[in-house]
The first five atom37 places (N, CA, C, CB, O) and aatype in JSON, in Angstrom:
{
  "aatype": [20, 20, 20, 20, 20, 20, 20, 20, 20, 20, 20, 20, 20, 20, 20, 20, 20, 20, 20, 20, 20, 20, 20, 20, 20, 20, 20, 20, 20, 20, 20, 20, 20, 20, 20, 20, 20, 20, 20, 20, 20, 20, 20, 20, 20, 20, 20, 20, 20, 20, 20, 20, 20, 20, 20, 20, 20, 20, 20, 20, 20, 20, 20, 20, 20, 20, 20, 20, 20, 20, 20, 20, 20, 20, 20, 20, 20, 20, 20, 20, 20, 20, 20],
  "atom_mask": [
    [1, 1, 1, 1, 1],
    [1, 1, 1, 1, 1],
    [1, 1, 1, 1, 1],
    [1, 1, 1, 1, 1],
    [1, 1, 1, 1, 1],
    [1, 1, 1, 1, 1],
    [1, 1, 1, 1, 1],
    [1, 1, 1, 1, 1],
    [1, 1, 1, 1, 1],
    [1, 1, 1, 1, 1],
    [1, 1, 1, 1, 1],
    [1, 1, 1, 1, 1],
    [1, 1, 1, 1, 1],
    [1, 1, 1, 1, 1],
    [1, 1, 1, 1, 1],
    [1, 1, 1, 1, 1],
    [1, 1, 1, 1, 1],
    [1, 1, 1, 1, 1],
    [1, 1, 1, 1, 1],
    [1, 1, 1, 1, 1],
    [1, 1, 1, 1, 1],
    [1, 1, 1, 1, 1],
    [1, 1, 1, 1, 1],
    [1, 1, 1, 1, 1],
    [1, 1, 1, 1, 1],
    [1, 1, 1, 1, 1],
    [1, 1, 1, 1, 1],
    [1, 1, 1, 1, 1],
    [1, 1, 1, 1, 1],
    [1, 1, 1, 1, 1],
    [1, 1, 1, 1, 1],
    [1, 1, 1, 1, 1],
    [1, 1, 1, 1, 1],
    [1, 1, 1, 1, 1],
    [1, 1, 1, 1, 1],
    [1, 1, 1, 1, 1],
    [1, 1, 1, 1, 1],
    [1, 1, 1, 1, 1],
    [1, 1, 1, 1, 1],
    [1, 1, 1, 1, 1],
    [1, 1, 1, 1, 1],
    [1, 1, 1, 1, 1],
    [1, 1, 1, 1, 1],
    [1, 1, 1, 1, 1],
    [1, 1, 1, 1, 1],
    [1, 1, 1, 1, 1],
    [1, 1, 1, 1, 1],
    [1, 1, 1, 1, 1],
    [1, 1, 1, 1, 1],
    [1, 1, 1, 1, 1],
    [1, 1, 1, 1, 1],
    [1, 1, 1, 1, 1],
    [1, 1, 1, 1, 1],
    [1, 1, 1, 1, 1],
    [1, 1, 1, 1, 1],
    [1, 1, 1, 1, 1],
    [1, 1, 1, 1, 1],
    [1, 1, 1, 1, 1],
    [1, 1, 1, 1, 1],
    [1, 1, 1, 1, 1],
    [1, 1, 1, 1, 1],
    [1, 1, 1, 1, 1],
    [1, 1, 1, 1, 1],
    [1, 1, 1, 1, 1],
    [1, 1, 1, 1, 1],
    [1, 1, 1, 1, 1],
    [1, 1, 1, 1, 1],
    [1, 1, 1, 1, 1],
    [1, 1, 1, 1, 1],
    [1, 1, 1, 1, 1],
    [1, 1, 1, 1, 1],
    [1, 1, 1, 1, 1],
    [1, 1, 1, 1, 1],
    [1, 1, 1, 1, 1],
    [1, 1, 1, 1, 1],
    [1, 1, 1, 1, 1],
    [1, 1, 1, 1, 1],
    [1, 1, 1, 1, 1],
    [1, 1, 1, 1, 1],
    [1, 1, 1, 1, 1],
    [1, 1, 1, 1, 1],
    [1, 1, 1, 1, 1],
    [1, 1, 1, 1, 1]
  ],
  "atom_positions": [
    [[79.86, -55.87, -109.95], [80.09, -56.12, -108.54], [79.19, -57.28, -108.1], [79.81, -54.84, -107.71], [77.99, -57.39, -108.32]],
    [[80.01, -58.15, -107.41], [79.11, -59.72, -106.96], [78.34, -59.14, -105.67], [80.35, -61.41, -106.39], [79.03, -58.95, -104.67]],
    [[77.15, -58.87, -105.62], [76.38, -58.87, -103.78], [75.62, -59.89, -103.86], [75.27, -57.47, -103.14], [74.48, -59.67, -104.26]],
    [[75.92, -61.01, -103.58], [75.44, -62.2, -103.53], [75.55, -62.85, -102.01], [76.13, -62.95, -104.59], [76.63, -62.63, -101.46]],
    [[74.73, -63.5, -101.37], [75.06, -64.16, -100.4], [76.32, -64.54, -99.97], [74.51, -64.96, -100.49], [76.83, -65.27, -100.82]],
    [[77.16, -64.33, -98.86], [77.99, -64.5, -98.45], [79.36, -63.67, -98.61], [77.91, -65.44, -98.67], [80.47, -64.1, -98.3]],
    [[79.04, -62.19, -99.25], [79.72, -61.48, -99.33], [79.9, -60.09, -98.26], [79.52, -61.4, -100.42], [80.94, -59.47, -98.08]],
    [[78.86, -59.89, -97.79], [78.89, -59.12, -97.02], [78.7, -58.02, -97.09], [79.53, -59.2, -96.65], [78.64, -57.13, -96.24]],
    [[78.55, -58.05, -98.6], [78.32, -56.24, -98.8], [76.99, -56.6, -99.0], [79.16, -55.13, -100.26], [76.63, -57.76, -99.21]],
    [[75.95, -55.23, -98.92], [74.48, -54.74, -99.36], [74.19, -54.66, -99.98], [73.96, -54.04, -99.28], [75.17, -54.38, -100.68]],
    [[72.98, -54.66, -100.87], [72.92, -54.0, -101.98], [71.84, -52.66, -101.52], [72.44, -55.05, -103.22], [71.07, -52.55, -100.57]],
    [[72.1, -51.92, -102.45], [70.91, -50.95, -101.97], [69.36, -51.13, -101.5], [70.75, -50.19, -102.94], [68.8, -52.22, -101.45]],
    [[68.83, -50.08, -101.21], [67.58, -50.52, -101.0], [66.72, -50.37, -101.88], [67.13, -50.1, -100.08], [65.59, -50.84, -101.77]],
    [[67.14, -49.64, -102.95], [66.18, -49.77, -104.43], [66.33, -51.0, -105.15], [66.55, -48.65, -105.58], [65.5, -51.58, -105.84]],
    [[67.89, -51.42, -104.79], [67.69, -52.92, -105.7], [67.11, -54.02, -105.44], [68.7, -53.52, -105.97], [66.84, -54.9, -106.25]],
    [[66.72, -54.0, -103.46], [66.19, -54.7, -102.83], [65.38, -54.66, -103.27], [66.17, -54.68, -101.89], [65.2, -55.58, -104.06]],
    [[64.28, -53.63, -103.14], [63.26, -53.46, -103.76], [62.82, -54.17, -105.12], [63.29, -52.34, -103.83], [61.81, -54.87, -105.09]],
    [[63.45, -54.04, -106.15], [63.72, -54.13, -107.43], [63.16, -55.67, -107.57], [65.32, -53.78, -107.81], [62.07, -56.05, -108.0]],
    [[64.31, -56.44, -107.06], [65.04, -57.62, -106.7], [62.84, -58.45, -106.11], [66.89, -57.12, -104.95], [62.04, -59.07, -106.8]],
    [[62.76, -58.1, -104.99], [61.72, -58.4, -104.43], [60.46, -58.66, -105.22], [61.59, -57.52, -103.62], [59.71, -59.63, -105.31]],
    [[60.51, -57.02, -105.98], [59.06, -57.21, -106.75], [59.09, -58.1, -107.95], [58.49, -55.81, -107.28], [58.05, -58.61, -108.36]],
    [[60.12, -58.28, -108.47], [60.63, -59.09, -109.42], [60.34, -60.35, -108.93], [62.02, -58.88, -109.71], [59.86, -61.05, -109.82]],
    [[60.46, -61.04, -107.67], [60.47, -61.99, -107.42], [58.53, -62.25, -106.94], [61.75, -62.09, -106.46], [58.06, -63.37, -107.1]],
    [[57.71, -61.21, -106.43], [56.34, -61.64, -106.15], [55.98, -61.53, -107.3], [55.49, -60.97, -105.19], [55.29, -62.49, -107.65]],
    [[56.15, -60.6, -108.26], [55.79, -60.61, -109.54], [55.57, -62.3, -110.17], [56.96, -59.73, -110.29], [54.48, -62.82, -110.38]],
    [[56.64, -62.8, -110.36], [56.82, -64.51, -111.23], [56.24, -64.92, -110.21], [58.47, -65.45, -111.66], [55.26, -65.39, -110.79]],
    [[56.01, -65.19, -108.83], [55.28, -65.95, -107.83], [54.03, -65.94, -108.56], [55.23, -65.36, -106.3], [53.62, -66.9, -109.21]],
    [[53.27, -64.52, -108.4], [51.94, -64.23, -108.8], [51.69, -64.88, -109.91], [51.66, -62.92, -108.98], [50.82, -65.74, -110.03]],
    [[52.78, -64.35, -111.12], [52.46, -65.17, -112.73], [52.12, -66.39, -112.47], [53.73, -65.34, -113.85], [51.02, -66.87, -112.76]],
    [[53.38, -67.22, -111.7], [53.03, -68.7, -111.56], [52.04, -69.47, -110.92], [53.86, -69.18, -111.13], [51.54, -70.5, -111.35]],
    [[51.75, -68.83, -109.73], [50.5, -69.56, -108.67], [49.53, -69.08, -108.86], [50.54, -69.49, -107.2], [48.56, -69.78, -108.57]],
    [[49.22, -67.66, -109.44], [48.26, -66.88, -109.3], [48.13, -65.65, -108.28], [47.43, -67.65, -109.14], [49.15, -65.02, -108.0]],
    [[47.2, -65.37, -107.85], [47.01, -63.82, -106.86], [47.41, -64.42, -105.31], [44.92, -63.02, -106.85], [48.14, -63.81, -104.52]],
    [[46.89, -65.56, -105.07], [47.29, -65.99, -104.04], [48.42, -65.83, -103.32], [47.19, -66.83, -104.18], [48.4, -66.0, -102.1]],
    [[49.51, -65.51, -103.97], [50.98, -65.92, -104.15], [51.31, -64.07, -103.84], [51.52, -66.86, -106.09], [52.45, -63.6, -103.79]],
    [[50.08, -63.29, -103.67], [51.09, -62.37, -103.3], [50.84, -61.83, -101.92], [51.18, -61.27, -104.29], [50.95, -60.68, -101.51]],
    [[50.44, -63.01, -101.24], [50.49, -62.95, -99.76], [51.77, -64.04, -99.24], [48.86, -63.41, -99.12], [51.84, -64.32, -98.05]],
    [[52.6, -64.51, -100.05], [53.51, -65.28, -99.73], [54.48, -64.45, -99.17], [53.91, -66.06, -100.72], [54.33, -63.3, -99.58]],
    [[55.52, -64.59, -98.3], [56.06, -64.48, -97.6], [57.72, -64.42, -98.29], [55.53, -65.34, -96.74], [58.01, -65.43, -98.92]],
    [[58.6, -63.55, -98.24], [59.42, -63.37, -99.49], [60.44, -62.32, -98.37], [58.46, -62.56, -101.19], [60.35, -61.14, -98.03]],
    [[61.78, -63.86, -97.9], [62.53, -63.02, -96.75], [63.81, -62.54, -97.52], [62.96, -64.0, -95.26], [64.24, -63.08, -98.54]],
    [[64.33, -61.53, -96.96], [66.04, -60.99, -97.32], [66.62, -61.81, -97.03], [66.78, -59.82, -96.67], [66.24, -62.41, -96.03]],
    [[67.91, -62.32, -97.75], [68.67, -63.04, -97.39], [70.01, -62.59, -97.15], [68.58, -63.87, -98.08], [70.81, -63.36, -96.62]],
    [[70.4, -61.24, -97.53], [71.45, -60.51, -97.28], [72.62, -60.62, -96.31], [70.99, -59.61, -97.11], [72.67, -61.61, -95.58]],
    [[73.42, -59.84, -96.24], [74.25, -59.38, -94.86], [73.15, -58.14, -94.25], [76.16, -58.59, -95.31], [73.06, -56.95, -94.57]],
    [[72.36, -58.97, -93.23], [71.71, -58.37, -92.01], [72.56, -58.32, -90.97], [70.55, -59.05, -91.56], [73.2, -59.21, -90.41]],
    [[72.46, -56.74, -90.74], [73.29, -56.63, -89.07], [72.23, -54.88, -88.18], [75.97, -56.05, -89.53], [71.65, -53.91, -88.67]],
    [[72.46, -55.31, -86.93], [71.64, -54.2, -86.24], [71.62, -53.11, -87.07], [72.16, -53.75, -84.89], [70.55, -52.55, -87.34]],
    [[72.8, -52.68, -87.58], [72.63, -51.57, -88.17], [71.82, -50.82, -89.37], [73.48, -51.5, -88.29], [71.51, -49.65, -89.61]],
    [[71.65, -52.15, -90.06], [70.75, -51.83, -91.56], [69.18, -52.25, -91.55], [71.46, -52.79, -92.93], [68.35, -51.8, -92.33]],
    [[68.97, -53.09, -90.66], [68.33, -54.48, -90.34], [66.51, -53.23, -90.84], [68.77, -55.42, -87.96], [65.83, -53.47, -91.84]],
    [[66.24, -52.22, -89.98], [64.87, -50.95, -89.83], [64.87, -51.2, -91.54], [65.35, -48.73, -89.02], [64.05, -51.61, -92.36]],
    [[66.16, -50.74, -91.6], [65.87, -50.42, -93.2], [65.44, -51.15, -94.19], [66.81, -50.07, -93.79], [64.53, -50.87, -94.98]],
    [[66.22, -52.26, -94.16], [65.89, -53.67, -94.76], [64.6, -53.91, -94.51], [66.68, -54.83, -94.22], [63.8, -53.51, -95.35]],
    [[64.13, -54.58, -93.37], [63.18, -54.88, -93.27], [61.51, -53.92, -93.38], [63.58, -55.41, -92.34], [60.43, -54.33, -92.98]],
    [[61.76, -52.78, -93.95], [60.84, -52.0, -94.08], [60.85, -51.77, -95.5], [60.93, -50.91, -93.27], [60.13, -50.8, -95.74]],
    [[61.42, -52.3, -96.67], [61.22, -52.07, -97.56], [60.01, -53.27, -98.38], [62.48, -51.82, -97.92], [59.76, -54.45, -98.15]],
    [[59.57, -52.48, -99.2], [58.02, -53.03, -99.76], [58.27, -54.69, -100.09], [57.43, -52.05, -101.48], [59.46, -54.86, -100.36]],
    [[57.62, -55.75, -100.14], [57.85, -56.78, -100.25], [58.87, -58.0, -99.56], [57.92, -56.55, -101.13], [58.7, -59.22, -99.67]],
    [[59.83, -57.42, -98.92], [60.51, -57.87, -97.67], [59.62, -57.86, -96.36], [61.73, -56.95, -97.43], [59.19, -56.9, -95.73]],
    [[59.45, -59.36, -96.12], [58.68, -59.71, -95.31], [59.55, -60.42, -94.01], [57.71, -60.52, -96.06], [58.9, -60.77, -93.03]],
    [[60.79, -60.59, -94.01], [61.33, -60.72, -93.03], [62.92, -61.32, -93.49], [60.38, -61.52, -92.15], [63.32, -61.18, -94.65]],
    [[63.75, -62.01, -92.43], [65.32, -61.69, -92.81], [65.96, -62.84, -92.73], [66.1, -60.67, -91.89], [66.02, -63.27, -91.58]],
    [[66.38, -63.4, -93.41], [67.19, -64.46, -93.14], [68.66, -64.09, -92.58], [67.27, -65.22, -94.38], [69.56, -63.79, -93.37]],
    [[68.82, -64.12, -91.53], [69.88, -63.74, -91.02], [71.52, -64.59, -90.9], [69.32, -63.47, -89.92], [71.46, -65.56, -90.14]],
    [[72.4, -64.44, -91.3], [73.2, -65.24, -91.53], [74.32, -65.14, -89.89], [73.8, -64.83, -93.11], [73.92, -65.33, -88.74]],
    [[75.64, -64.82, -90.3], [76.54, -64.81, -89.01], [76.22, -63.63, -87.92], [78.09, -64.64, -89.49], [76.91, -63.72, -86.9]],
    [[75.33, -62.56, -87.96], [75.04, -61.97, -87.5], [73.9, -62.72, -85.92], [74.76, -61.18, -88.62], [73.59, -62.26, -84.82]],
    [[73.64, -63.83, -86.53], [72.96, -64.34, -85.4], [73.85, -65.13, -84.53], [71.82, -65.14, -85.81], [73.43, -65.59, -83.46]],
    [[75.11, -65.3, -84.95], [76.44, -65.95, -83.99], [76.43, -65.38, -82.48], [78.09, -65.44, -84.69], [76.48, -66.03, -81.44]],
    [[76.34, -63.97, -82.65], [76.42, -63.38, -81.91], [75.49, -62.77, -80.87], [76.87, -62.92, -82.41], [75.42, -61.61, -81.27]],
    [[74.61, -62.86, -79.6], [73.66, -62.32, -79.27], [73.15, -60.89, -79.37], [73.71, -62.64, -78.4], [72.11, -60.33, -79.69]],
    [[74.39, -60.56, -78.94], [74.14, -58.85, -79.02], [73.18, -58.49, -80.13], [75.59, -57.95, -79.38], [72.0, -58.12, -80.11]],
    [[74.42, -58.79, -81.5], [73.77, -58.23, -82.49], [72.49, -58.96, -82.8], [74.62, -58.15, -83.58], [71.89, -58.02, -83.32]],
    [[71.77, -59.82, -82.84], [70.99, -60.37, -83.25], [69.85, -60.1, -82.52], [71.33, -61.42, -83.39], [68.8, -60.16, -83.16]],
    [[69.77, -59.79, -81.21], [69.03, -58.96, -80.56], [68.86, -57.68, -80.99], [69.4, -58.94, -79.48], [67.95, -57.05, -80.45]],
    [[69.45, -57.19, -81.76], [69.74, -55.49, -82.58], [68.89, -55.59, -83.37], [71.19, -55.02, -83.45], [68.04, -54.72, -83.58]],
    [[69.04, -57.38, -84.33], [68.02, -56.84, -85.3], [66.48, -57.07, -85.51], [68.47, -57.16, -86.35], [65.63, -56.9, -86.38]],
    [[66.62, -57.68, -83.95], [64.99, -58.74, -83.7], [64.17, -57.01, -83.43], [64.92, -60.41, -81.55], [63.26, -56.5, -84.08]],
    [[64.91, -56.46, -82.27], [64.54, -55.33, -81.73], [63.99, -53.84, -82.97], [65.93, -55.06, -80.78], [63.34, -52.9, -82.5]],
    [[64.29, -53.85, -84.14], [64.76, -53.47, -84.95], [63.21, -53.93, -86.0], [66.31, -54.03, -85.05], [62.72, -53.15, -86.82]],
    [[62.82, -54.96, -85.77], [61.84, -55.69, -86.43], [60.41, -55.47, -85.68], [62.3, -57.21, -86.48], [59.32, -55.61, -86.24]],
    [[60.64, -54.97, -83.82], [59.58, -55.14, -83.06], [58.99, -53.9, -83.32], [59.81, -55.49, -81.66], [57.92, -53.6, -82.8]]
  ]
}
């Protein structure tokens, strides 16, 4: 199954997870310790509805939000969601 940017589906939140530490992990290897205060956003399909969840998982530091910010409503859903 493709969950790649621009599809719209999720992936779970363990793979998020997964996905994340995998990614500060090689940061760290490469820069050093420094690198695991870097900043390491979701790039997913964010929408009000998932947004708590997403953004509370370990190493997700914030969201790159795609068409979901078209819209005010929702994008206010997921700022609110973040506060």
């Amino acid at each position: 199954m493709n969950l790649s940017i621009g599809t719209g589906m999720t992936p779970t939140a363990e793979d998020i997870a997964e996905m994340h530490a995998a990614i500060r992990a090689r940061l760290v290897n490469r820069f050093g310790e420094g690198a695991a205060h870097m900043r390491i956003l979701y790039g997913g399909s964010v929408k009000p509805d998932n947004a708590k969840v997403l953004l509370n998982i370990v190493n997700v530091d914030g969201a790159l939000v795609g068409g979901a910010s078209l819209k005010a409503e929702d994008f206010w859903g997921i700022i609110k969601s973040y506060l």
